[in-house]
C-alpha positions in Angstrom: 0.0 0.0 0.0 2.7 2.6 0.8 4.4 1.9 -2.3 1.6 2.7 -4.4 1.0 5.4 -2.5 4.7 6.8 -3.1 4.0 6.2 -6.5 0.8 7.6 -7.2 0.1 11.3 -8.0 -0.4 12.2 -4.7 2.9 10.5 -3.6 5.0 11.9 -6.3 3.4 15.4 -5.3 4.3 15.6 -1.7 8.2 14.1 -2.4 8.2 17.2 -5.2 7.1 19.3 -2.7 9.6 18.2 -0.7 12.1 18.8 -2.2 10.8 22.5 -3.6 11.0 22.9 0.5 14.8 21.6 0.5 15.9 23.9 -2.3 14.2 27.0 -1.1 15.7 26.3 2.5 19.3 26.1 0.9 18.5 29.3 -0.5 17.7 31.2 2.5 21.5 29.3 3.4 23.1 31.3 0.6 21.2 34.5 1.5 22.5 34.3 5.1 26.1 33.0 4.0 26.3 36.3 1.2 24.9 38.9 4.3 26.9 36.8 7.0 28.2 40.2 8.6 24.5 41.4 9.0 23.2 38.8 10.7 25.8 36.3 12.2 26.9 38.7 15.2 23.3 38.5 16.5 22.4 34.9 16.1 21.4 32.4 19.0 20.1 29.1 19.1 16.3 30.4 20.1 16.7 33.2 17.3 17.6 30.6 14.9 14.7 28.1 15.7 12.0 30.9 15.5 13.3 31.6 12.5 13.5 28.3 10.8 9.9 28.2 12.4 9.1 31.3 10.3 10.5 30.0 7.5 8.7 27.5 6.9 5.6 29.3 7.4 6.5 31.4 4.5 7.9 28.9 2.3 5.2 27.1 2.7 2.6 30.1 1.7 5.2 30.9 -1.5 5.4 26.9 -2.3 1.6 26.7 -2.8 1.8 29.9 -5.1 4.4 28.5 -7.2 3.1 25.2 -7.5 -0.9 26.0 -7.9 -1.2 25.1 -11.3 1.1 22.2 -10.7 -0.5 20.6 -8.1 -4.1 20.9 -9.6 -2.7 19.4 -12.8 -1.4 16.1 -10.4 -5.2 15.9 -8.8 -7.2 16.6 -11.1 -9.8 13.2 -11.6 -8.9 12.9 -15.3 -7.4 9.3 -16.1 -5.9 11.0 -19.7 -3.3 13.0 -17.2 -1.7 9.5 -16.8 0.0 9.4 -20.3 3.8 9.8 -20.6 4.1 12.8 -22.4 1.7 14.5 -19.6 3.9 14.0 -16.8 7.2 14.5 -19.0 5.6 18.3 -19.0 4.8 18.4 -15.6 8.5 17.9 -14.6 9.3 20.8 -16.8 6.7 23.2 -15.3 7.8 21.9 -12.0 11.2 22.8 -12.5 10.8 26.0 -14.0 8.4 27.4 -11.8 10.3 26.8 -8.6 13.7 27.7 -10.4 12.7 31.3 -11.5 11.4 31.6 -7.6 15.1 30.1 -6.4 16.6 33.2 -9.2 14.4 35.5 -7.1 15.8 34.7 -3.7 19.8 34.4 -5.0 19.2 37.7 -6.6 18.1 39.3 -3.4 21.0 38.1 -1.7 23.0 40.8 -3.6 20.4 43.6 -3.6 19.5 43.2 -0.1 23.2 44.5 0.8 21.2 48.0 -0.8 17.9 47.8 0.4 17.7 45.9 3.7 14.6 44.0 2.8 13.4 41.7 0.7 12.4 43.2 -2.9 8.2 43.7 -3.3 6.9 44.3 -6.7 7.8 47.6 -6.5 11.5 47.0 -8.0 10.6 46.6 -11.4 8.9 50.1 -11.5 12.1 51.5 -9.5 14.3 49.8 -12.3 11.7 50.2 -15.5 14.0 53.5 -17.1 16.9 52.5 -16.3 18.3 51.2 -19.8 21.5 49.4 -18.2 19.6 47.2 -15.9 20.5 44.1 -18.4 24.4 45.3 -17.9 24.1 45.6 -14.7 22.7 42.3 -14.2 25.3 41.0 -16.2 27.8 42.3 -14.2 26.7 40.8 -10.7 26.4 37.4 -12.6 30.4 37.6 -13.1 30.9 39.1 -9.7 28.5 36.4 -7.7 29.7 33.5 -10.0 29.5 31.8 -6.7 25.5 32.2 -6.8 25.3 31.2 -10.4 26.7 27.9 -9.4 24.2 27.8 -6.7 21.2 28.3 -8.5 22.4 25.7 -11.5 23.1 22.9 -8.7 19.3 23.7 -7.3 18.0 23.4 -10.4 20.0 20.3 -11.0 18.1 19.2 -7.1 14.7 19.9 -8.4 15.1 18.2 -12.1 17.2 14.9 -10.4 15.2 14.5 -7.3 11.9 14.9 -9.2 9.8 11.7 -9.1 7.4 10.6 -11.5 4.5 9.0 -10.7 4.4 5.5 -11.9 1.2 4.4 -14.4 1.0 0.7 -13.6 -0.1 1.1 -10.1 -3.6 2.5 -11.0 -6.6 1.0 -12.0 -8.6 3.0 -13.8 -11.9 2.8 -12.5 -14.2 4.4 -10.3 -11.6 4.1 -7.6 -9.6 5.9 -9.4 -11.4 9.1 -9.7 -12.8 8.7 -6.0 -8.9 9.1 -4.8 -8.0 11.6 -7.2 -11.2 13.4 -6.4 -10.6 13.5 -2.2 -7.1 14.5 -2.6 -7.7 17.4 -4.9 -10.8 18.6 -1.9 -8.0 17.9 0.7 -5.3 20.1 -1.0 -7.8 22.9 -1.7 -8.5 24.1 2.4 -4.9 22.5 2.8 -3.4 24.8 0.8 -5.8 28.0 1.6 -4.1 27.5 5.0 -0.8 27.2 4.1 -1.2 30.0 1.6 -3.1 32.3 4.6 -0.8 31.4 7.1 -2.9 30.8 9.6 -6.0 28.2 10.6 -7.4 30.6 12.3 -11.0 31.7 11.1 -11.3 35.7 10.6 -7.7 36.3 10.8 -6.5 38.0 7.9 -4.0 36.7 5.4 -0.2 36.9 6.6 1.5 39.7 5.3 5.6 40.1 4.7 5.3 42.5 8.1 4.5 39.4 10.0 7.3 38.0 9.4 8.5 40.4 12.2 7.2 38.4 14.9 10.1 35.3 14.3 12.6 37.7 15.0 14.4 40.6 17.4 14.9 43.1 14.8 13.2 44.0 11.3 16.2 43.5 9.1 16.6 39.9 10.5 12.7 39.6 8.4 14.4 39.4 5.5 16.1 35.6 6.4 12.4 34.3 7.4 10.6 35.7 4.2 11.6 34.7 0.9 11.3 37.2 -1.9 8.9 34.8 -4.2 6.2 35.5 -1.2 7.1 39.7 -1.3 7.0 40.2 -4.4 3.3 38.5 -4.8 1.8 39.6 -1.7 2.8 43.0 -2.5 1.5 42.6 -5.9 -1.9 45.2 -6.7 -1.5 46.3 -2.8 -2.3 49.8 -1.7 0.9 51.5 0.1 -1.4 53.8 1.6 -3.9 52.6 4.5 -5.1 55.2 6.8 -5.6 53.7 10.2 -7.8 54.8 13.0 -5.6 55.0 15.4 -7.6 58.5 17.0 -10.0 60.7 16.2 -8.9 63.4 13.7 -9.0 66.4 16.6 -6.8 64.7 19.0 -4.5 63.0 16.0 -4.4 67.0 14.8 -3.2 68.0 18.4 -0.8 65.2 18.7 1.2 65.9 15.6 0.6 67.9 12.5 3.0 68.2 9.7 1.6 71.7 9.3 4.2 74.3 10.3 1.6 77.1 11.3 4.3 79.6 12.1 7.9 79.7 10.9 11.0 81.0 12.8 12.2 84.6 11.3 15.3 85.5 13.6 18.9 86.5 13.5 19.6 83.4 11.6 17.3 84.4 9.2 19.0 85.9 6.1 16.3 86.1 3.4 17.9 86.4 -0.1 20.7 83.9 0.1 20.8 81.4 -2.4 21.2 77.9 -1.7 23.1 74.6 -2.9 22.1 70.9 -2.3 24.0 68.4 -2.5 23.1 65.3 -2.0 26.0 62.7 -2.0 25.5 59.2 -2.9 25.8 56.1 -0.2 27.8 59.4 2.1 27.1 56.6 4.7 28.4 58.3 8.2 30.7 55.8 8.7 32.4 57.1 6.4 33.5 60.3 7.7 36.5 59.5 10.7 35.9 63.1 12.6 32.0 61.9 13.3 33.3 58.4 14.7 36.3 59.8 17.3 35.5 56.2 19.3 35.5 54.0 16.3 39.0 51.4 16.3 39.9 52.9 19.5 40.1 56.4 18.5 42.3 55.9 15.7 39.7 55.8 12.9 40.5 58.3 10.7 37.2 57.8 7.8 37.9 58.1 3.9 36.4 61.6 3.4 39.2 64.0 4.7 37.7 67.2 2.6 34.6 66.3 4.6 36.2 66.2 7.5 37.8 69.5 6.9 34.7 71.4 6.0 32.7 70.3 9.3 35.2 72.4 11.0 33.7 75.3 9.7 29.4 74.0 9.5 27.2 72.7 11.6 26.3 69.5 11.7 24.7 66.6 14.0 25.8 64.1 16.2 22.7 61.9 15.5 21.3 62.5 12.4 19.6 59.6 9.7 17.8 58.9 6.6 14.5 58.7 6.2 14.7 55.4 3.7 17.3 53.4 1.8 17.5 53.8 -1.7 18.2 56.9 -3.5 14.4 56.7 -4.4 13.5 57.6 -1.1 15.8 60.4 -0.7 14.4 63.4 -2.8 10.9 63.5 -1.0 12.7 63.6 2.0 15.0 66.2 1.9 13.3 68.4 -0.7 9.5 67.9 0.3 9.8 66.7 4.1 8.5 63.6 2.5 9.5 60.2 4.6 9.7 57.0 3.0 6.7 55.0 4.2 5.5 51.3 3.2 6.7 52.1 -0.3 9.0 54.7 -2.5 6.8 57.9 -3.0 7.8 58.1 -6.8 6.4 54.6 -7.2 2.8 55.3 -5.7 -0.6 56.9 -7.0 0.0 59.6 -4.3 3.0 60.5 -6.5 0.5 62.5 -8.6 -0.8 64.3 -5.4 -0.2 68.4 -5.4 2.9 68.7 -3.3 5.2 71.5 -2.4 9.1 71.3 -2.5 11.5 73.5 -1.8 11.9 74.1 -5.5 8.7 75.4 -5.6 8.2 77.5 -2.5 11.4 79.3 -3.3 10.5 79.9 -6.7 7.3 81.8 -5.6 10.2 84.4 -3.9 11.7 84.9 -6.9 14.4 82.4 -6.9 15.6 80.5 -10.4 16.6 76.8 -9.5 18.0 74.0 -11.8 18.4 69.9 -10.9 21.8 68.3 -11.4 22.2 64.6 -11.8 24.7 63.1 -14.1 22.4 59.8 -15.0 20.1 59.6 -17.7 17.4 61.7 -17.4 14.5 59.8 -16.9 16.8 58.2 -14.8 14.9 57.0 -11.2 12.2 59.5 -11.8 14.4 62.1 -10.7 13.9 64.3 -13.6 9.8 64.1 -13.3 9.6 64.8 -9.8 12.2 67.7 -9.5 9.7 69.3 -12.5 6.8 68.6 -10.1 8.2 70.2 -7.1 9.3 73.6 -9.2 12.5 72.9 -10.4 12.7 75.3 -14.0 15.5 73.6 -15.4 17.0 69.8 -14.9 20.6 69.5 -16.4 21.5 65.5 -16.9 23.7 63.4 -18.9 21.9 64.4 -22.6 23.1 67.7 -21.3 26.2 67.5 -20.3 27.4 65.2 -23.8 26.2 68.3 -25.4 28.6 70.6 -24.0 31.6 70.6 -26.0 33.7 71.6 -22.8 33.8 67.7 -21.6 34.1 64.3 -23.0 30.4 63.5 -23.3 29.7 59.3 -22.7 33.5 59.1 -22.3 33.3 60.4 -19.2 30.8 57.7 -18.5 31.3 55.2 -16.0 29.4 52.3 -18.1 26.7 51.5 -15.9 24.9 54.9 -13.8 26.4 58.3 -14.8 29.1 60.5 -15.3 32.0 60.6 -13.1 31.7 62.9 -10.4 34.4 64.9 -11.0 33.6 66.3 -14.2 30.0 66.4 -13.5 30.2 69.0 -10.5 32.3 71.0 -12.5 29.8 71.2 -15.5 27.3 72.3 -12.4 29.6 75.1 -11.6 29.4 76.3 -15.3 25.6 76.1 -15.0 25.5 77.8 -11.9 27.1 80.3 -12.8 24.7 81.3 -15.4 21.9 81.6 -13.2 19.3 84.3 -12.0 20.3 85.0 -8.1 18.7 84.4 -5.7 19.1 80.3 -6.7 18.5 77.2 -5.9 20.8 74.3 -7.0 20.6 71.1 -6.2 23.1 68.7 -7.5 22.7 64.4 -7.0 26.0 62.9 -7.7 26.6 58.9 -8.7 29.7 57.8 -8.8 29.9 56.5 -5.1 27.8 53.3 -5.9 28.0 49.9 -7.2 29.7 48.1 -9.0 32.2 50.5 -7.0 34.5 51.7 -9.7 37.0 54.7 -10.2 37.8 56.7 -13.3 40.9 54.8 -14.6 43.5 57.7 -13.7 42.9 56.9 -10.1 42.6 53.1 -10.0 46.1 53.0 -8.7 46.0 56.7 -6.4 42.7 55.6 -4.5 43.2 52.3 -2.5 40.6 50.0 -1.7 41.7 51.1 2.0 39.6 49.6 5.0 38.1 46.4 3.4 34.9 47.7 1.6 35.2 48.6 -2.2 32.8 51.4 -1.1 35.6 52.9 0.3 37.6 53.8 -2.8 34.5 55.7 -4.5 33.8 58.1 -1.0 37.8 59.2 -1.5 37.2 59.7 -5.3 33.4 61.5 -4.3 35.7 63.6 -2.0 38.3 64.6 -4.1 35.4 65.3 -7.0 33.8 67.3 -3.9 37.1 69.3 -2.6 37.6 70.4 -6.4 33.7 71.8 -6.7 34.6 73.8 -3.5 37.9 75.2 -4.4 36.4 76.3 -7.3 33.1 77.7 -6.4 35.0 79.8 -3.7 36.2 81.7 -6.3 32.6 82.7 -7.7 31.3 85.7 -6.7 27.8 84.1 -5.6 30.0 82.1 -3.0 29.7 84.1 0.0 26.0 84.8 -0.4 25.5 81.3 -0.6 24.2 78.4 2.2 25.5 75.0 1.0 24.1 71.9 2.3 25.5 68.5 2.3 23.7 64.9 2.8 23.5 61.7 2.1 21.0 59.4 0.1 21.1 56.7 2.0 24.2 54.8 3.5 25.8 52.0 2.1 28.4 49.2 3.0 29.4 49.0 6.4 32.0 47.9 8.6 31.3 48.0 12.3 28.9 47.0 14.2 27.2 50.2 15.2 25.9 50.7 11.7 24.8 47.6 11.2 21.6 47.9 13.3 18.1 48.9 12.5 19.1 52.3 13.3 22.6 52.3 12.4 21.4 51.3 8.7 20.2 54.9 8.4 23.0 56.7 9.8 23.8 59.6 7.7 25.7 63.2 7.9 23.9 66.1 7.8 25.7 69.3 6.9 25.3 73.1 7.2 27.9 75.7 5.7 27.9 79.2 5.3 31.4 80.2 3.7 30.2 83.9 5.3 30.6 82.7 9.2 26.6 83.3 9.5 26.6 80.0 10.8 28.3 79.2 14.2 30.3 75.7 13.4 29.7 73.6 15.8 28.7 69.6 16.2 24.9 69.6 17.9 25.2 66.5 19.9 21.3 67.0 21.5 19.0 67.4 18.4 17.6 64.8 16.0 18.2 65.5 12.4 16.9 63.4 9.9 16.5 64.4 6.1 13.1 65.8 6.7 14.5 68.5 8.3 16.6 70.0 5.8 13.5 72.2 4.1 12.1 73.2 7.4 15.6 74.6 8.7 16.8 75.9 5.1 13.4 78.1 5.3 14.3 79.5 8.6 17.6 80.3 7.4 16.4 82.3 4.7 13.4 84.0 6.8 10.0 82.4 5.3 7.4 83.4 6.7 4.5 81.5 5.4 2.9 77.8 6.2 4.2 74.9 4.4 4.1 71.6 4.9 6.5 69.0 5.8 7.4 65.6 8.2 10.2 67.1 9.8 11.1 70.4 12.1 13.4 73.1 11.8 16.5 72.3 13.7 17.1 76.0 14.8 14.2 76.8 16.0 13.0 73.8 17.3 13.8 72.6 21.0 15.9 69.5 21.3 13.4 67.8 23.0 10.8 68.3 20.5 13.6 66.9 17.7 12.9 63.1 16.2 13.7 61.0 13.0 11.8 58.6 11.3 12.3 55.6 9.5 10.2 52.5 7.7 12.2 49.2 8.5 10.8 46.6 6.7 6.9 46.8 8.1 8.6 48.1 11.2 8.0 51.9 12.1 10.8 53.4 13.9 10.6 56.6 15.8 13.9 58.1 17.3 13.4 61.0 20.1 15.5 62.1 22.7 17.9 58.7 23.8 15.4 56.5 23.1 14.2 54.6 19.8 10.7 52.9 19.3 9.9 50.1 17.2 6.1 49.9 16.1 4.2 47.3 14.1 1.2 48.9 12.8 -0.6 47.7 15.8 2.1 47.7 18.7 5.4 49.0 20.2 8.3 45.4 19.6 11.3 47.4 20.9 12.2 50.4 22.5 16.0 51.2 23.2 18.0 53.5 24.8 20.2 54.0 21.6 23.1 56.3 23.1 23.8 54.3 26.0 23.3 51.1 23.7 24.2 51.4 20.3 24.4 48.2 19.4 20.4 47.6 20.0 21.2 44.8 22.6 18.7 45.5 25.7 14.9 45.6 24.3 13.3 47.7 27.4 9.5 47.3 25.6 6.9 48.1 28.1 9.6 49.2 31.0 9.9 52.9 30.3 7.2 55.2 31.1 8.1 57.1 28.0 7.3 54.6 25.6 3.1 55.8 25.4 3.8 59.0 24.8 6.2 58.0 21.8 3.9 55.3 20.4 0.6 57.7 20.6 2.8 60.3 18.8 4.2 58.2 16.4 0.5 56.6 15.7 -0.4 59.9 15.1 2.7 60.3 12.8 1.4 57.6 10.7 -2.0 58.4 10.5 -1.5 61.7 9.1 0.9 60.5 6.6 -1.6 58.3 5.3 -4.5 60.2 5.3 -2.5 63.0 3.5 -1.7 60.7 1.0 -5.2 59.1 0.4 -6.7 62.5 0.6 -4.5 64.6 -1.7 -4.0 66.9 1.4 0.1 67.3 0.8 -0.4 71.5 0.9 -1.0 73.3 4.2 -4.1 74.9 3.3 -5.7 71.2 2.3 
């Protein structure tokens, strides 16, 4: 009896099943191996078990996806299934299906390193202009040969270990179909569970933030999910929920992104123009004078312009991102737009009426122009700096048009042009515009695949064990050279120039690999006229939300606007926070302490200064910890209903 039962359909199903399970498990192996630095230092043996608990859970749900089609064809009642050539295409569906699912999670393996989740169906639309995508893929396929030898050995797994079922056992006959019949209406609430997650009636349908609750911190998700089960149950899903945490009058009084009445003080100097730049993967690890503890004090960074010009700005001793991909970045610091749930460009809200600096500016007078050396419809940069205000964009089609520079020789074959050259064609564009300005410039070259113009391949070292590290030296040289030369325009001293990151990138110590460390940026402040103070503020929050807020201060508006951040000279420190979405994990950082919040309850709360490596959870200990979840749910609700509502202007 158990023979023909192994080799029946319904035997021959649950070994391939099986061994989908064994493959997909190896998987998360190779995933964990490739980000061994993120996760290995906080492992234990009940860590691990929950999370091979998890696992399974949501292999399990992703298996059944897969595998639908296939498993219906094995059950379904119909004695002509049992012909050779049937099953001889079975295998190959079989195989195929579950291999592109194994591609999936071997490719995240790599782009987690950027992201710090698992991809959702979001990444094609992040990836959908970019015309190199196929070279870039390419690429990682030589540099992770590794994981190409992986995947072909899987796929070897699931075509070897497949079993056939074997025609001679059945009878065909009324027993037949009555078998077939029952194991098809078995599979069918079977697999509804597995699928759900749960057997639980009137629980909803697992989501990827569940797989939170298998671990101590969100990034550690990203090992229990598998990227098969993201990127379907984030297919034709709404970013936006607005939850009722409170009723609108008491969410209103708990935190509105409103900002009613704006500073105008001495450090108000209305007429200045302004220059952004925001520095790619500037992670601030990077920088040795904002890490005097790191290596024992003798940590000396890879930016030393940077470190030269924070000397004469103000800057922050805590200050973050407010997502991680470049994506994320521009709402943020030019709209006072967090990341939340999903990449604002890649949303419906995207088509809201919004506000940026760009376009507040521009209704003083100001001309302002948008610098980035990719192609222009590049990320969606060039669409949303239009949308917020910004009169002119300059990007590579411009640049190759300028007969001062080398044009796609100064290319770096996969993003944009070299940084170097790139800032200096901003300076020449700059210097044709209408003061009071507004330039804001997004350089490239300090990303993967981590390369260096070929005249420096042998001056920059790949110093400190990242090949990050030899881009932020070539970013800083590219940066000291825009400086040296701006100070000579006339337009310098009349100008405020701020400096931040995107996002960070790879790290090397343990403080910034943690949930917060992760979006550990610098945030700079100069005035080359002294109007500033220098000095390091090591009470205040900063976060890229900020920027607009404080930049308006500094040039004396007067009038609302709206944005998810405060001005950091005229706010009290106590009042300061950041924000940050960590894979379904909202995390709220106020004073010393950081909350982590579910959607529907506080996980974690830390005393980040004291303990910077995360290590003591002190949820439901502190007596602050109401006050920040109640303003951090009203945080979230407003976003939301913003978003839903069109309501992104302060007089909506």
């Amino acid at each position: 009896m158990w023979k023909k039962l192994i080799h029946s359909n319904i035997g021959a199903a649950l070994l391939n099943m099986l061994v989908a399970y064994l493959v997909f498990m190896l998987s998360r192996v190779v995933f964990f191996a490739e980000n061994w630095s993120t996760f290995a230092p906080y492992m234990s043996w009940p860590l691990f078990k929950s999370m091979m608990h998890g696992a399974l859970v949501f292999d399990t749900s992703a298996l059944l996806y897969i595998n639908a089609l296939y498993l219906v064809l094995m059950l379904l009642p119909f004695h002509i299934k049992e012909r050779p050539g049937f099953h001889k295409g079975l295998k190959w569906l079989f195989v195929i299906t579950n291999a592109v699912g194994l591609a999936m999670n071997l490719m995240d393996s790599v782009y987690f390193q950027y992201t710090g989740r698992r991809s959702t169906v979001s990444v094609f639309s992040e990836f959908s202009a970019e015309g190199n995508i196929t070279s870039i893929i390419l690429t990682e396929f030589v540099n992770h040969w590794y994981l190409v030898l992986a995947f072909v050995a899987m796929v070897f797994i699931l075509w070897r270990c497949y079993t056939k079922p074997r025609l001679e056992v059945y009878r065909f006959g009324s027993h037949y179909y009555l078998s077939q019949l029952i194991a098809l209406l078995v599979m069918i609430p079977l697999a509804i569970v597995g699928i759900r997650g749960s057997v639980t009636a009137g629980t909803r349908p697992m989501t990827i933030s569940n797989a939170n609750q298998f671990v101590n911190r969100p990034v550690e998700a990203s090992v229990v999910l598998n990227t098969p089960f993201s990127m379907i149950r984030s297919v034709g899903k709404k970013a936006f929920v607005t939850p009722d945490y409170m009723p609108t009058g008491q969410m209103e009084a708990t935190y509105s992104p409103v900002h009613n009445h704006p500073v105008v003080d001495a450090y108000s100097h209305p007429g200045k123009n302004v220059v952004i730049l925001i520095v790619e993967s500037m992670g601030k690890e990077y920088i040795g004078s904002l890490n005097p503890d790191l290596d024992g004090g003798r940590y000396k960074g890879y930016m030393p312009f940077i470190d030269s010009l924070l000397t004469q700005s103000v800057t922050f001793k805590y200050s973050f991102a407010n997502g991680r991909i470049s994506m994320d970045a521009m709402p943020s610091i030019l709209s006072g737009l967090p990341m939340m749930v999903e990449p604002f460009f890649l949303t419906p809200a995207s088509l809201n009426d919004v506000d940026g600096i760009s376009s507040i500016l521009g209704r003083e007078g100001y001309s302002s122009a948008f610098f980035h050396g990719g192609h222009n419809i590049s990320m969606g940069f060039s669409a949303y700096a239009h949308s917020i205000g910004y009169e002119r964009y300059y990007g590579l089609d411009e640049y190759c048009k300028s007969p001062k520079y080398g044009g796609m020789d100064d290319f770096d074959g996969k993003w944009a042009i070299w940084d170097e050259p790139f800032l200096q064609f901003t300076l020449d564009n700059i210097h044709t515009m209408k003061q009071p300005f507004l330039a804001t410039v997004f350089t490239a070259s300090s990303h993967h695949p981590y390369n260096v113009p070929d005249r420096y391949r042998d001056s920059l070292k790949n110093e400190g064990g990242q090949p990050i590290h030899k881009c932020v030296r070539y970013t800083d040289l590219a940066l000291r050279r825009f400086f040296e030369r701006a100070s000579r325009e006339p337009w310098y001293q009349n100008t405020i120039f701020v400096l931040v990151a995107d996002h960070t990138n790879q790290s090397s110590h343990d403080v910034y690999k943690t949930d917060l460390g992760l979006y550990s940026i610098p945030i700079i402040f100069y005035t080359p006229d002294g109007s500033l103070q220098p000095r390091l503020d090591e009470s205040a929050i900063a976060q890229q939300t900020d920027i607009t807020p404080t930049l308006l201060h500094l040039l004396g508006y007067n009038k609302p606007y709206l944005a998810f951040g405060n001005d950091l000279l005229g706010s009290d420190v106590d009042n300061t926070w950041a924000f940050s979405y960590n894979g379904g994990i909202y995390q709220l950082v106020k004073g010393d302490l950081m909350l982590q919040f579910d959607g529907e309850k506080t996980t974690a709360v830390y005393r980040f200064k004291a303990d910077p490596l995360l290590k003591e959870n002190l949820v439901g200990r502190l007596p602050e910890q109401q006050g920040m979840e109640q303003f951090l749910k009203a945080l979230i609700q407003q976003y939301m209903s913003r978003m839903n509502d069109n309501r992104l202007l302060p007089n909506k």
